[in-house]
DRENPA-3360 file (N, C-alpha, C; in nm, 2 decimals, always signed):
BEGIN
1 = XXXXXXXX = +0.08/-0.12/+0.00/+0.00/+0.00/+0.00/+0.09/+0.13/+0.00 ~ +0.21/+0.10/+0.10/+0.27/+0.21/+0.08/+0.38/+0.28/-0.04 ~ +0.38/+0.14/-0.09/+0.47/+0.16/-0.25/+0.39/+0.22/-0.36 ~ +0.20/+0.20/-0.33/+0.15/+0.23/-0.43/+0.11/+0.38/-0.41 ~ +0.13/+0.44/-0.25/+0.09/+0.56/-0.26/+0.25/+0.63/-0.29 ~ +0.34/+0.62/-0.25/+0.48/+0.64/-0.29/+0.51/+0.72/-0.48 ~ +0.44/+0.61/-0.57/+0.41/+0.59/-0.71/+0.31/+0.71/-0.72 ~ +0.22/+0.67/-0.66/+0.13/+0.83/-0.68/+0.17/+0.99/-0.66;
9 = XXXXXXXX = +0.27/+0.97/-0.54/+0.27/+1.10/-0.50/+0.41/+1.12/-0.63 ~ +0.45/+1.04/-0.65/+0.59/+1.08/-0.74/+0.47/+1.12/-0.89 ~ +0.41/+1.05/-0.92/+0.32/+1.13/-1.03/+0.29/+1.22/-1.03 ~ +0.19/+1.25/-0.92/+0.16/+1.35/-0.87/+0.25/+1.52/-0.91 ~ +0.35/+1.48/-0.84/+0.50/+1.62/-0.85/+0.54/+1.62/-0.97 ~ +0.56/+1.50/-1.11/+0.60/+1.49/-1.19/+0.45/+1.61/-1.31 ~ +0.35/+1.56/-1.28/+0.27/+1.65/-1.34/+0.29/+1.77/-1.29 ~ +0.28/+1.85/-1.13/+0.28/+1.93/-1.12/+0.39/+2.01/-1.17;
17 = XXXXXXXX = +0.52/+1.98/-1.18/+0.61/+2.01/-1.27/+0.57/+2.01/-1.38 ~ +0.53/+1.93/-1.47/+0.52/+1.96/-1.61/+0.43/+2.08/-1.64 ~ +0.33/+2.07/-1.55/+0.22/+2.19/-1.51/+0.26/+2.31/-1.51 ~ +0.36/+2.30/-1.40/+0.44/+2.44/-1.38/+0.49/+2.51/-1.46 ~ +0.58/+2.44/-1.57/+0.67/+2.47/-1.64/+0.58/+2.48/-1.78 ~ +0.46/+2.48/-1.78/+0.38/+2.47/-1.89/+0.33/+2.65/-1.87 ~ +0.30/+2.64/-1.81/+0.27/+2.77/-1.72/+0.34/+2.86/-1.73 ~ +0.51/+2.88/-1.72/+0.61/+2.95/-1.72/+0.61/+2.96/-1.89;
25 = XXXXXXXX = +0.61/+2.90/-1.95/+0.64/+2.89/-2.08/+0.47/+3.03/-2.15 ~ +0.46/+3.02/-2.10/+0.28/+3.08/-2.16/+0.33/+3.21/-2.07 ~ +0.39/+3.23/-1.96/+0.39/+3.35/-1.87/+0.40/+3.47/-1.94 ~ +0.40/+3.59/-1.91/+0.46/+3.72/-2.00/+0.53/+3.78/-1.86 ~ +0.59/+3.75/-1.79/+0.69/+3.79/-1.68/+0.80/+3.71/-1.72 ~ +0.83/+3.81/-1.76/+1.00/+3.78/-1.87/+1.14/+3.74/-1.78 ~ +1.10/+3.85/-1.65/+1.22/+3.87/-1.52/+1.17/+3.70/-1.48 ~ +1.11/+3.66/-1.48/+1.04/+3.56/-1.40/+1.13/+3.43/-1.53;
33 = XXXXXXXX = +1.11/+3.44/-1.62/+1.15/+3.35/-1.70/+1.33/+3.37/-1.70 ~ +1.38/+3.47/-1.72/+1.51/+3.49/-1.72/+1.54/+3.41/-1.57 ~ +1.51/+3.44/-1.47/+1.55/+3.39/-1.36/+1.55/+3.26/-1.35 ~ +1.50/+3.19/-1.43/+1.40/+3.05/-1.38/+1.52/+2.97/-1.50 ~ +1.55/+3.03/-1.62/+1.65/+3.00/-1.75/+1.77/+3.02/-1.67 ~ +1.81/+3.10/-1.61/+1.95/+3.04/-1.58/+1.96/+2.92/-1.47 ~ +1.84/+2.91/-1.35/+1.86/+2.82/-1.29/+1.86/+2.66/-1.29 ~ +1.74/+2.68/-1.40/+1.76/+2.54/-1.55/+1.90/+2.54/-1.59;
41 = XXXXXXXX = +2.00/+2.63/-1.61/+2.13/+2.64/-1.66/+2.21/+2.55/-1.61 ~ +2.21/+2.62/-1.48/+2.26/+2.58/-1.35/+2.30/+2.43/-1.29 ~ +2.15/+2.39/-1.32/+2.12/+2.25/-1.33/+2.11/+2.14/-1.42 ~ +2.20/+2.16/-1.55/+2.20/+2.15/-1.65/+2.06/+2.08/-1.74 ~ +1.94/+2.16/-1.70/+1.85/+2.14/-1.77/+1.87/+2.20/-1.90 ~ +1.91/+2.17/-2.01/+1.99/+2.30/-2.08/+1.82/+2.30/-2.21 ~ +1.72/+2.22/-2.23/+1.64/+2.21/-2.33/+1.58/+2.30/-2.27 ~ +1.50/+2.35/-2.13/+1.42/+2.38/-2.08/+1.51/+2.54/-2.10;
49 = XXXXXXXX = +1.61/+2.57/-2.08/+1.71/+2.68/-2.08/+1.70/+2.76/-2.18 ~ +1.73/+2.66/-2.34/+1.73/+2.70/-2.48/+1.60/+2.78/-2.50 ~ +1.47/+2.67/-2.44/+1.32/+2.71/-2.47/+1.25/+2.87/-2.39 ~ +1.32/+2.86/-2.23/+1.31/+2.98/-2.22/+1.40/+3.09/-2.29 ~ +1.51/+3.08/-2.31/+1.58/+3.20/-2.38/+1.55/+3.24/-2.51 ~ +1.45/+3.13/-2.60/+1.44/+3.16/-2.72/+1.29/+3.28/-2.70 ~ +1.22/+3.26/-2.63/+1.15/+3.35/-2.62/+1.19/+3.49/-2.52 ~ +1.30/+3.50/-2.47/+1.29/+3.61/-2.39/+1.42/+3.69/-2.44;
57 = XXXXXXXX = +1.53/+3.62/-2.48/+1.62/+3.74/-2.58/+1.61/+3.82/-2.69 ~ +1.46/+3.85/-2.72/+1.48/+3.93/-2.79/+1.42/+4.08/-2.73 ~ +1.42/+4.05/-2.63/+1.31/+4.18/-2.49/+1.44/+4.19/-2.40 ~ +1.54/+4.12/-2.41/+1.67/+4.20/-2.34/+1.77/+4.23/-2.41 ~ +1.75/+4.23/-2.59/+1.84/+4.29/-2.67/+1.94/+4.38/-2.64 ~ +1.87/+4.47/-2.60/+1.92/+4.63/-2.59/+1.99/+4.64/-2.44 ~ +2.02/+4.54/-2.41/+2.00/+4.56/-2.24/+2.15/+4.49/-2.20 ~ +2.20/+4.57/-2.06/+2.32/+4.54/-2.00/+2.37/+4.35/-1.99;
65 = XXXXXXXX = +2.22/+4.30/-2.00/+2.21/+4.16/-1.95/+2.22/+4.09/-2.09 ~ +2.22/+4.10/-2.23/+2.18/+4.07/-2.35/+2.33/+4.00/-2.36 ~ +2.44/+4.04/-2.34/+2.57/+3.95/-2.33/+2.61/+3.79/-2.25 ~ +2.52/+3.81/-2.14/+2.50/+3.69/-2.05/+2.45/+3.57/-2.12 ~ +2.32/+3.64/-2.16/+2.20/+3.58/-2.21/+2.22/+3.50/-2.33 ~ +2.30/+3.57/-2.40/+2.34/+3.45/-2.48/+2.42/+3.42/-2.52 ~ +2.55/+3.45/-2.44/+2.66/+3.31/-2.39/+2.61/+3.22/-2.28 ~ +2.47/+3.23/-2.25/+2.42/+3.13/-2.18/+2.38/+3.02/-2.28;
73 = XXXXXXXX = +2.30/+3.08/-2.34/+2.18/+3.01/-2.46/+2.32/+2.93/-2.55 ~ +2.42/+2.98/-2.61/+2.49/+2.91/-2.69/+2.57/+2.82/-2.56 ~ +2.57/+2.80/-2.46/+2.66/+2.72/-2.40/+2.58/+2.62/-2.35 ~ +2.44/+2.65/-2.33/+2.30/+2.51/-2.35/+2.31/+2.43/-2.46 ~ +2.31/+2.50/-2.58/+2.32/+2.39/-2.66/+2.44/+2.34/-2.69 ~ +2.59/+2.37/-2.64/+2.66/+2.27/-2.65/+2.67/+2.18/-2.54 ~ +2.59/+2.21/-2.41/+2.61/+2.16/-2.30/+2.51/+1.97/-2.36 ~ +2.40/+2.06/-2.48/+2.31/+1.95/-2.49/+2.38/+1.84/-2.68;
81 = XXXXXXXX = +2.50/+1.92/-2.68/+2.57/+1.80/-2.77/+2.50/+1.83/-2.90 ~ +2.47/+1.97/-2.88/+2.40/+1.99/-3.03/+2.50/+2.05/-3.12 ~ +2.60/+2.03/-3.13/+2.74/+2.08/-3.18/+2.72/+2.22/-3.31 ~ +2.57/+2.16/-3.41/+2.59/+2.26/-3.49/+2.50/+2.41/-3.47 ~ +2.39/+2.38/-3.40/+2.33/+2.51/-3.31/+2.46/+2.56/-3.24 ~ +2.50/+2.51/-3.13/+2.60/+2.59/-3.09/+2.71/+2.65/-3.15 ~ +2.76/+2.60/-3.24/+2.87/+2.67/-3.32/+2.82/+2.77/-3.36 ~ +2.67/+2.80/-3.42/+2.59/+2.85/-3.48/+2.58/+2.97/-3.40;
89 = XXXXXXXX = +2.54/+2.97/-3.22/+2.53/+3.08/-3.17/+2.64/+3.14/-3.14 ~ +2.76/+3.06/-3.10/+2.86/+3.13/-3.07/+2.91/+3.17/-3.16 ~ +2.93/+3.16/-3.33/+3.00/+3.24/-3.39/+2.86/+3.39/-3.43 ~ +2.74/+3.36/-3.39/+2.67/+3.53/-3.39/+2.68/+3.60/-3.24 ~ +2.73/+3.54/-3.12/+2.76/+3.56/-3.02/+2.91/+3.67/-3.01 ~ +3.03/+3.63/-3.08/+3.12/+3.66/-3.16/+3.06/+3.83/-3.20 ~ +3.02/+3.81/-3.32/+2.96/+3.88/-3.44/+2.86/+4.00/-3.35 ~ +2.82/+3.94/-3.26/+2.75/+4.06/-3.13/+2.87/+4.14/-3.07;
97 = XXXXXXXX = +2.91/+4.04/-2.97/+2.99/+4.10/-2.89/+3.12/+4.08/-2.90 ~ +3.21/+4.14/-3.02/+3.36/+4.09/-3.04/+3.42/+4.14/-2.93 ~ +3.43/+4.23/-2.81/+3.49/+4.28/-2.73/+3.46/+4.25/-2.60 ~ +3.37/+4.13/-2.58/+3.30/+4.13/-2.49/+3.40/+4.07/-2.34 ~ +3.33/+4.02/-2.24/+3.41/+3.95/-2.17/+3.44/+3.80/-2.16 ~ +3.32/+3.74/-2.30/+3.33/+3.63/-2.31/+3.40/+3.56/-2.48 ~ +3.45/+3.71/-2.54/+3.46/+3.69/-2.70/+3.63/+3.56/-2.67 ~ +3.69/+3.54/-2.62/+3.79/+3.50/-2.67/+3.74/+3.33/-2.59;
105 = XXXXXXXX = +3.62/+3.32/-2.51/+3.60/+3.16/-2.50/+3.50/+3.15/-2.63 ~ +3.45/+3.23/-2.70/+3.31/+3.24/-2.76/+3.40/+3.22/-2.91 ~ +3.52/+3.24/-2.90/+3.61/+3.21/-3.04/+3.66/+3.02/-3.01 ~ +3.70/+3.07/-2.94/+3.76/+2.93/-2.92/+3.62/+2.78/-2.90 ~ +3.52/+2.82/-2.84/+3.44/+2.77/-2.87/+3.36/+2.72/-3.03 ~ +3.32/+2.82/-3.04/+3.28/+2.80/-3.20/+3.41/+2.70/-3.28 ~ +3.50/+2.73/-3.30/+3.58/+2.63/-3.34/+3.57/+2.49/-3.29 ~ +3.57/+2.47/-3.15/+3.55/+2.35/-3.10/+3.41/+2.26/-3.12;
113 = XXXXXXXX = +3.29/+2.34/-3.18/+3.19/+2.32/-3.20/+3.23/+2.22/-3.32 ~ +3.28/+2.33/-3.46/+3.33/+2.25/-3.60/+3.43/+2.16/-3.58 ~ +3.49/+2.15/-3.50/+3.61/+2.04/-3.43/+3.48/+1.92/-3.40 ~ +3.40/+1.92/-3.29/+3.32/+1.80/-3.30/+3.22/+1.73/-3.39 ~ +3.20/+1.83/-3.50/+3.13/+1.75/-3.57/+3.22/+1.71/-3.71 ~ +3.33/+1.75/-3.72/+3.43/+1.70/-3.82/+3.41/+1.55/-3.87 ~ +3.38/+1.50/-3.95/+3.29/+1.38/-4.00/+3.43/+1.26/-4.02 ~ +3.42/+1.22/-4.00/+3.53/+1.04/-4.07/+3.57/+1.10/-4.21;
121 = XXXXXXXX = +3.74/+1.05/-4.18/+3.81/+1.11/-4.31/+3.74/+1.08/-4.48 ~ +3.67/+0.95/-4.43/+3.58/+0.89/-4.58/+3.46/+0.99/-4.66 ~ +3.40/+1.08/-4.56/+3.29/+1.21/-4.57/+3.36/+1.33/-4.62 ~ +3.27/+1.38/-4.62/+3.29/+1.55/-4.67/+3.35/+1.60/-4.56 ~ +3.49/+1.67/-4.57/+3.53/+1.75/-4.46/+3.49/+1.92/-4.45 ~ +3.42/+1.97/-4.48/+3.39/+2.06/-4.44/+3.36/+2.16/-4.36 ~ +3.35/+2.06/-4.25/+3.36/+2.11/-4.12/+3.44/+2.10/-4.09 ~ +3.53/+2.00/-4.10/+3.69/+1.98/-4.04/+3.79/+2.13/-4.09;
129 = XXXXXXXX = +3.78/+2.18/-4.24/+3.84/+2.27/-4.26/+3.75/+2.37/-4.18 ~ +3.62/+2.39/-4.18/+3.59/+2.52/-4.10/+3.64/+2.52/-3.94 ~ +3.68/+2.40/-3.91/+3.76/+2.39/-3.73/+3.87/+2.44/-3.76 ~ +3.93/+2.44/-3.89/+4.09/+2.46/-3.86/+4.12/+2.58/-3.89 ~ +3.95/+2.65/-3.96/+4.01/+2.79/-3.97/+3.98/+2.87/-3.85 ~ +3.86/+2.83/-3.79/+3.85/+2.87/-3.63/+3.95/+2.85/-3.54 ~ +4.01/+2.77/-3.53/+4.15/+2.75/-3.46/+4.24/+2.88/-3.48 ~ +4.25/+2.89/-3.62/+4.40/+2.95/-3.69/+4.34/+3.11/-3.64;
137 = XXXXXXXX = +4.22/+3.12/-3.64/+4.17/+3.30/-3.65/+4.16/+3.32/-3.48 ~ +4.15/+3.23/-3.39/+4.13/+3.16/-3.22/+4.28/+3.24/-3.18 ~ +4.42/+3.19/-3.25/+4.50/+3.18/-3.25/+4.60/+3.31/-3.27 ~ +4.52/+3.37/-3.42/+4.60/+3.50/-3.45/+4.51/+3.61/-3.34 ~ +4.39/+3.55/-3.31/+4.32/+3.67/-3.26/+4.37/+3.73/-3.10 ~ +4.41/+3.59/-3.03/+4.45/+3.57/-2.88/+4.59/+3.49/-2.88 ~ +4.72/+3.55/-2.92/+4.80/+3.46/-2.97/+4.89/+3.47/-2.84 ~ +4.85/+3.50/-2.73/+4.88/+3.46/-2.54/+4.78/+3.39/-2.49;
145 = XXXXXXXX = +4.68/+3.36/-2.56/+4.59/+3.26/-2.47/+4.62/+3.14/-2.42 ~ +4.62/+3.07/-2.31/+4.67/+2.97/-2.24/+4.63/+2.85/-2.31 ~ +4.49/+2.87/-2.47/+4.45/+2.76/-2.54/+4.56/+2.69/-2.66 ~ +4.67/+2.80/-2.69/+4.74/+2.81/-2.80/+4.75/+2.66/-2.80 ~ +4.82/+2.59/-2.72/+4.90/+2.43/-2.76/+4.77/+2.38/-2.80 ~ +4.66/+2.38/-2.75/+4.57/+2.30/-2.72/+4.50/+2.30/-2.89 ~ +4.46/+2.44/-2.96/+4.41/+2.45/-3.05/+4.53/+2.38/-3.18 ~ +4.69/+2.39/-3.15/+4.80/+2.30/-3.22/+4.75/+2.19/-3.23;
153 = XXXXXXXX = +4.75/+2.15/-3.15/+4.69/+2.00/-3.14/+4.59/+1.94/-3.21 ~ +4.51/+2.00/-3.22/+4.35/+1.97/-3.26/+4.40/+2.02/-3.41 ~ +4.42/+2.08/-3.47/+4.49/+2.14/-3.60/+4.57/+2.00/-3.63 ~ +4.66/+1.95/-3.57/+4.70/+1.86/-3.65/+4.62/+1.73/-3.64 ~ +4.51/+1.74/-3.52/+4.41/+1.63/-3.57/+4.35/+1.62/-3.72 ~ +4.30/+1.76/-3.71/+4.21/+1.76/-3.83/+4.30/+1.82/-3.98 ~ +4.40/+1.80/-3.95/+4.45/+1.79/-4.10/+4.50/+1.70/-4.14 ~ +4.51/+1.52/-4.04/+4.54/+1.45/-4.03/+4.42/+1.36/-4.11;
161 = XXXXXXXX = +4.29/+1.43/-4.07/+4.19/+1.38/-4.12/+4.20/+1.41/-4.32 ~ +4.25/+1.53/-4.32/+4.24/+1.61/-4.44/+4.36/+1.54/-4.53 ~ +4.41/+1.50/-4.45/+4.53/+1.39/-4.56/+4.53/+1.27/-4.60 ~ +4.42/+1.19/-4.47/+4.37/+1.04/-4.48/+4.28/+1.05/-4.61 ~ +4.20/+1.20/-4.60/+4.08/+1.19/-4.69/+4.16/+1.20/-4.87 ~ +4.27/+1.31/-4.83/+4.35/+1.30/-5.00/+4.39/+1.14/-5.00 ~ +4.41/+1.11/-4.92/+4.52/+0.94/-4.92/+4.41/+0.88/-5.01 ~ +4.27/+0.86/-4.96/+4.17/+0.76/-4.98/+4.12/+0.83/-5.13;
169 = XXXXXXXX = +4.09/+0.94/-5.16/+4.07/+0.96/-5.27/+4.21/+0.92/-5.39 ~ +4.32/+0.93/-5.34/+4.48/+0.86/-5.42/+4.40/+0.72/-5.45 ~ +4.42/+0.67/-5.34/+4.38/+0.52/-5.37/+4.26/+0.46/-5.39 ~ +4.15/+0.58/-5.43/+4.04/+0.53/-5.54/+4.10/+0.54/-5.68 ~ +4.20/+0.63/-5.71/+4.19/+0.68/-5.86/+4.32/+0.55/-5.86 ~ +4.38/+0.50/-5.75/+4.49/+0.38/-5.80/+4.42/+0.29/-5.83 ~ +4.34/+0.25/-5.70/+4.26/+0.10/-5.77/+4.19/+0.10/-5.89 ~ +4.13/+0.21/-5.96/+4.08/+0.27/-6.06/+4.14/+0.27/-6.20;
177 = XXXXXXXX = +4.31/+0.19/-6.15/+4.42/+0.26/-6.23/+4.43/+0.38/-6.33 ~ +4.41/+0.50/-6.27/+4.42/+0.64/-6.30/+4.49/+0.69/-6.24 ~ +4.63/+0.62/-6.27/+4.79/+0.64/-6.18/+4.81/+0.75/-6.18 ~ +4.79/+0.85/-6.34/+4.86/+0.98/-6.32/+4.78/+1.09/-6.21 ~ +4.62/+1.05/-6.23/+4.55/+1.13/-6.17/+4.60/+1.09/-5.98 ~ +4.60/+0.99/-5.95/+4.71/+0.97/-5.80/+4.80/+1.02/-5.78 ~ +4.90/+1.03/-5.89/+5.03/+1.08/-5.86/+4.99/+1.24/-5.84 ~ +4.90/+1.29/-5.89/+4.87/+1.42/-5.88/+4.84/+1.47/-5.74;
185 = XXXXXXXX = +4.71/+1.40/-5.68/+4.67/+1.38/-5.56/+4.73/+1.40/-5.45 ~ +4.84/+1.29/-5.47/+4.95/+1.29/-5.41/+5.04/+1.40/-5.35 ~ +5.12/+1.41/-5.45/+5.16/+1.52/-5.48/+5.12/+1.68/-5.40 ~ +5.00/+1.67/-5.44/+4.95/+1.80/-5.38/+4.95/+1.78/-5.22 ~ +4.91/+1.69/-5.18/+4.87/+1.62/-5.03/+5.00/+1.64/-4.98 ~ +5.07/+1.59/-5.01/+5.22/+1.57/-4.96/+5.32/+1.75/-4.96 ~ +5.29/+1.82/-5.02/+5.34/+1.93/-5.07/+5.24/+2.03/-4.97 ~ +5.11/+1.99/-4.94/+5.06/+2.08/-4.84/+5.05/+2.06/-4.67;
193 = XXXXXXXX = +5.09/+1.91/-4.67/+5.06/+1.87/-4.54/+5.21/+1.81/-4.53 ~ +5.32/+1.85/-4.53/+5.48/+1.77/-4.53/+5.48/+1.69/-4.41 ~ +5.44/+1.75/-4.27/+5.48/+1.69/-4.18/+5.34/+1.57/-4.12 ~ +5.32/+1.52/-4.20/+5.17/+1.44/-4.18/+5.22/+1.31/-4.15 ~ +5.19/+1.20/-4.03/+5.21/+1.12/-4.02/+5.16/+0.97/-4.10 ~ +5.10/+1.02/-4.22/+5.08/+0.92/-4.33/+5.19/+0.93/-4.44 ~ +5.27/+1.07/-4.41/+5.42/+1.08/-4.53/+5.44/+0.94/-4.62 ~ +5.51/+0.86/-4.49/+5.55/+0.69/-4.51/+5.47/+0.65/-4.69;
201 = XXXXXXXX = +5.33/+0.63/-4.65/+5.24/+0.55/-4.70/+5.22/+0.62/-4.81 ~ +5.22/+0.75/-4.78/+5.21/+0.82/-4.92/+5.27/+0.82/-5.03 ~ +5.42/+0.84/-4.98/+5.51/+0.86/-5.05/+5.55/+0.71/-5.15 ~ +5.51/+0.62/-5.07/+5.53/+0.47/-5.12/+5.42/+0.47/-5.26 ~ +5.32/+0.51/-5.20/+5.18/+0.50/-5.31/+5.23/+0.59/-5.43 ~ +5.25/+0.70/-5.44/+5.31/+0.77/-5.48/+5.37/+0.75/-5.60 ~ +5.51/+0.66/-5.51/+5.64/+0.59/-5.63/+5.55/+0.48/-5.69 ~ +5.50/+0.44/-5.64/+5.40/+0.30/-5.72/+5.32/+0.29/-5.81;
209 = XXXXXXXX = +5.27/+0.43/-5.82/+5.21/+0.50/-5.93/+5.24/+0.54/-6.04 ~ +5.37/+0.63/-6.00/+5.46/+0.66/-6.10/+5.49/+0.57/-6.22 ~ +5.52/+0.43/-6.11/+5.58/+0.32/-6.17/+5.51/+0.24/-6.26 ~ +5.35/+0.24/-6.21/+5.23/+0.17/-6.32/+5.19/+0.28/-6.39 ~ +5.27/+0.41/-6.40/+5.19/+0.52/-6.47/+5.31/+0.50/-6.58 ~ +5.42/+0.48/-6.56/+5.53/+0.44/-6.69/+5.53/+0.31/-6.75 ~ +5.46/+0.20/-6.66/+5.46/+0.11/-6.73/+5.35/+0.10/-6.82 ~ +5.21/+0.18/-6.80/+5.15/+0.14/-6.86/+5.07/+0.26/-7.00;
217 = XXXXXXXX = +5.24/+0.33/-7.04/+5.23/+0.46/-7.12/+5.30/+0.37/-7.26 ~ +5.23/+0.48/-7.32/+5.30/+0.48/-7.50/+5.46/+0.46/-7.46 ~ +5.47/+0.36/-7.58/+5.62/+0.34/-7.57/+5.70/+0.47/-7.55 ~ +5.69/+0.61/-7.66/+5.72/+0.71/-7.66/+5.73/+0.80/-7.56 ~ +5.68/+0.77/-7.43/+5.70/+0.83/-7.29/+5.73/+0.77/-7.23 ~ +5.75/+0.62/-7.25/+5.78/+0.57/-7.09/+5.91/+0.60/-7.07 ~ +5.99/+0.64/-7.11/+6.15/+0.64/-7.08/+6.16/+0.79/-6.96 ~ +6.10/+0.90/-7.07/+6.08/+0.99/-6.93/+6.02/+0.97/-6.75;
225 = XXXXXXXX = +5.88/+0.89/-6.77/+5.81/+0.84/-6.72/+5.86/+0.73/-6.59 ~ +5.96/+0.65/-6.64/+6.06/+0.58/-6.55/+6.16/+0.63/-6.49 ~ +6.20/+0.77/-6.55/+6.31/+0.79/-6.55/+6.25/+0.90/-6.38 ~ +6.14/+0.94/-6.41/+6.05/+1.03/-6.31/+6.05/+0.90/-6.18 ~ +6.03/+0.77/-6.22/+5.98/+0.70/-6.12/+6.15/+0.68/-6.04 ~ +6.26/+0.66/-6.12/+6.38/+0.65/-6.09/+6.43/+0.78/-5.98 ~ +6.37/+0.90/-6.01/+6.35/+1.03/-5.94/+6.31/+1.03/-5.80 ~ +6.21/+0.95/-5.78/+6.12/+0.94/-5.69/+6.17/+0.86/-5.58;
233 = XXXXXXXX = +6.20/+0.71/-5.67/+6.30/+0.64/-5.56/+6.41/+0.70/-5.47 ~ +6.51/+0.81/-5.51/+6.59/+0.84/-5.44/+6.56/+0.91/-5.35 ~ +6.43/+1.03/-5.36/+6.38/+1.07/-5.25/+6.29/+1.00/-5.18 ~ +6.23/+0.91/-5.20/+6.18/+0.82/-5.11/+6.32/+0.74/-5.03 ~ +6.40/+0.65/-5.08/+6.50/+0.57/-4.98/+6.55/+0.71/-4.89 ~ +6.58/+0.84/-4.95/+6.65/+0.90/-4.87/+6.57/+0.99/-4.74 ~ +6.48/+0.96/-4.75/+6.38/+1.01/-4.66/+6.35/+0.86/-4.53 ~ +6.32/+0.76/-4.64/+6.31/+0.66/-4.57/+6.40/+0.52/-4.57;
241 = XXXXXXXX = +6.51/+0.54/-4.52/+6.61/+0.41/-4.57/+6.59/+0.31/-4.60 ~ +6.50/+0.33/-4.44/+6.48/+0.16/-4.30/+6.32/+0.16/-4.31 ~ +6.28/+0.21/-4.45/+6.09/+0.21/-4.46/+6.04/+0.04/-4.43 ~ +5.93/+0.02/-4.42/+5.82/-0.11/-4.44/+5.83/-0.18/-4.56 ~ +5.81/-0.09/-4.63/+5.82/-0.08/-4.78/+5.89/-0.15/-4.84 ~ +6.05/-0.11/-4.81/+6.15/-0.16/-4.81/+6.16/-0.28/-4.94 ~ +6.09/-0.40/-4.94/+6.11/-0.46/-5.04/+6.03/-0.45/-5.17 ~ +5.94/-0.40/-5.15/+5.86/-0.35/-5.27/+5.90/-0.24/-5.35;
249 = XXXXXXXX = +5.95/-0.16/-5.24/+6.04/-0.05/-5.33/+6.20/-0.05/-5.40 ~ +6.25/-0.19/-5.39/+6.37/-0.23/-5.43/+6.32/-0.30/-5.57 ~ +6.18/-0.35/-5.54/+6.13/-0.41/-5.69/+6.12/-0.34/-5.77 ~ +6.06/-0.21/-5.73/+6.01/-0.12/-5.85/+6.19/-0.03/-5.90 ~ +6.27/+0.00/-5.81/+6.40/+0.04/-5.85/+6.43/-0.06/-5.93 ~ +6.48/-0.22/-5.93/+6.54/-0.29/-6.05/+6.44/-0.32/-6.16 ~ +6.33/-0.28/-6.15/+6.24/-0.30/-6.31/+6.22/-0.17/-6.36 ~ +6.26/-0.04/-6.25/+6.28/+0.05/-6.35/+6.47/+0.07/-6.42;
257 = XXXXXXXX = +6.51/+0.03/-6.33/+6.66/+0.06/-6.36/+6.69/-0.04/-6.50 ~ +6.64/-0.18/-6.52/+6.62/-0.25/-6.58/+6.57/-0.22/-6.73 ~ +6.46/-0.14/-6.73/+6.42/-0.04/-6.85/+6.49/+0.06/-6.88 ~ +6.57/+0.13/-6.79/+6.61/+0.25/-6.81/+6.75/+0.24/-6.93 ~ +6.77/+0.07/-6.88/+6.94/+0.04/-6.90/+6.91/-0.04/-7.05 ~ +6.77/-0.13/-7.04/+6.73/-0.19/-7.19/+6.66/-0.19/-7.27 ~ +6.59/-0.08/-7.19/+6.46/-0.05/-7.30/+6.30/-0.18/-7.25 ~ +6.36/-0.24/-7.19/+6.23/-0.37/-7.18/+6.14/-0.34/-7.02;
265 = XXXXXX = +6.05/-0.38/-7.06/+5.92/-0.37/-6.96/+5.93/-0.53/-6.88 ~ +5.88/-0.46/-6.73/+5.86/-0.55/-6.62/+5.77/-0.52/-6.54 ~ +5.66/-0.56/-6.57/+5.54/-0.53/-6.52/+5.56/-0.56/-6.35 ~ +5.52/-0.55/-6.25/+5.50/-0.59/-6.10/+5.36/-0.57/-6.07 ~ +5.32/-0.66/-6.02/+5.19/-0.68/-5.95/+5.23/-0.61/-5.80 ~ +5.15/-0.46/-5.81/+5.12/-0.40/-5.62/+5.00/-0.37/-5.63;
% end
């Protein structure tokens, strides 16, 4: 009996809450809802937060409190993992108040917004480049902020992603065998991101291309064509002595050295 009135009285409160707050929402005592929105804040009710501030910031626009109000509202919705709302407010939060007392977390925020939704190197990076330019603008704008290492870091996350994503498009147009269009790929990838911890892999893919891009040209170019792949090799061993690679890349040196010296083709399966 007492578990069943227990169940009731918890109903009971649960509606009167919902009651209440149905009520507040319908109110026109704005002070009453601002008060009530931060303490929802507070307690990380942040939906109930967003819902009161969407109705009452635009009645403290003009007003000493209109800077609070919505570095509040944009810090609910990241609090609630809505990554692209919040980026959304904090970079017009920004665009409000550039001088404010909250613009250099409201910078660094917004970036970290496009930092979380930065998609799997296989997707459209779009956001990943818009993190990295919030970082870089984070950085020139507060370039003593205590966040500097932190926003380095995250920068070379996400251009980590930005090189995986060149890598994987390289090695659609290889498997594709549209060597030269790889070696291009490549090339650019490697030339914008030098210190990328995919270098290795790349640079292997790279020379490999080269190599089925001369083997599998008009007689009348391959000699240039090998001679480019011969090119490649020495900056590849000399970057990488003691690579993985290592014996695959010794194959493709004696089948091109091989051509170079007799004119004859040696195909290699990579």
């Amino acid at each position: 009996m007492r578990f069943r009135l227990h169940i009731v009285l918890i109903i009971l409160v649960l509606v009167s809450s919902c009651t209440g707050y149905e009520k507040l929402l319908k109110s026109k005592d704005y002070d009453l809802k601002k008060s009530k929105a931060k303490e929802f804040f507070e307690a990380g009710e942040y939906v109930k937060t967003t819902e009161l501030l969407t109705q009452i910031l635009p009645r403290f626009r003009a007003t000493d409190e209109a800077e609070d109000l919505n570095w509040m509202n944009a810090q609910a919705y990241y609090g609630m993992k809505d990554y692209i709302m919040a980026g959304s407010y904090f970079k017009s939060f920004i665009d409000q108040f550039p001088f404010g007392k909250h613009a250099e977390e409201a910078n660094y925020m917004a970036a970290l917004s496009d930092y979380n939704i930065s998609a799997r190197p296989e997707l459209d990076q779009e956001n990943t480049k818009n993190a990295i330019e919030g970082f870089n603008i984070f950085m020139n704008k507060f370039p003593n902020s205590t966040k500097i290492e932190d926003c380095k870091k995250r920068i070379s996350d996400l251009e980590d992603k930005l090189v995986e994503k060149s890598y994987l498009n390289a090695k659609l147009y290889y498997d594709m065998k549209q060597y030269k269009a790889a070696v291009v790929a490549l090339s650019n990838s490697l030339k914008e991101y030098a210190s990328t911890k995919y270098r290795e892999k790349m640079m292997f893919l790279k020379l490999n291309s080269l190599y089925l891009y001369g083997v599998h040209s008009l007689a009348i170019k391959q000699k240039e064509r090998y001679q480019a792949t011969l090119d490649d090799y020495f900056s590849f061993m000399e970057e990488f002595p003691k690579s993985s690679y290592s014996r695959d890349v010794d194959d493709i040196f004696q089948a091109t050295n091989k051509f170079l010296k007799t004119g004859k083709t040696e195909s290699l399966v990579k």
